[in-house]
C-alpha positions in Angstrom: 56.0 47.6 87.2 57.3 46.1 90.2 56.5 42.3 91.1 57.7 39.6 93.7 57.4 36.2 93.0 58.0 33.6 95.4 60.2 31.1 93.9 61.4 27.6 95.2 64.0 25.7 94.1 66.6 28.0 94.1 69.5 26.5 95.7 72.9 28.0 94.5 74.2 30.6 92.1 73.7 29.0 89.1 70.0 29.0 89.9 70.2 33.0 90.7 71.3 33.4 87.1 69.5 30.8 85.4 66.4 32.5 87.3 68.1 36.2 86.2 68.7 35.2 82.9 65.2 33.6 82.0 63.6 37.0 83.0 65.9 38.8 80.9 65.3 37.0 77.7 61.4 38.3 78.2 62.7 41.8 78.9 66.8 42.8 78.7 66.0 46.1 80.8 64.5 43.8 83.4 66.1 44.5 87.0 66.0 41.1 88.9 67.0 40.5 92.5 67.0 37.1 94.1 66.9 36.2 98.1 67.3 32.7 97.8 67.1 32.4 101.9 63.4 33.8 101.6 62.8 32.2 98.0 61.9 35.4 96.7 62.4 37.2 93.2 62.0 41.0 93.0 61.8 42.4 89.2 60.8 45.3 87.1 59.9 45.1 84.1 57.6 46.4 81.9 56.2 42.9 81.2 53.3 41.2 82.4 54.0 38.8 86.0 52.4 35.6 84.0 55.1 36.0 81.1 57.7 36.5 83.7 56.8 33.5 86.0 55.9 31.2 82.9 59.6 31.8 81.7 61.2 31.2 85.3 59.0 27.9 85.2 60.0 26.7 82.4 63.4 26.7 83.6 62.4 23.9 86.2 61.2 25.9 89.6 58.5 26.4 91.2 56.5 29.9 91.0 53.6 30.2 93.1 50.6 32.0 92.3 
């Protein structure tokens, strides 16, 4: 499945991978791509959006519903 989330506070690189890497402990064969100027997080995955935005929140930013 393909979702986009929309993400915010995301400010520098170590967000993008913080972000990258919090999808990826859900799902390794995730493919994540980050456009921090629209605050927006494509992935696909094969896992459900809530556990997907549940682990990016728990890394401290914001997903909107």
């Amino acid at each position: 499945m393909q979702y986009t989330l929309q993400v915010q506070g995301m400010t520098c690189g170590h967000c993008e991978r913080a972000v990258t890497q919090a999808v990826q402990q859900i799902d390794p064969a995730a493919t994540v791509r980050i456009d921090r100027a629209q605050n927006r997080v494509d992935i696909d995955s094969t896992q459900p959006r809530e556990a997907l935005a549940a682990a990016i929140a728990e890394e401290g930013y914001q997903v909107a519903a």
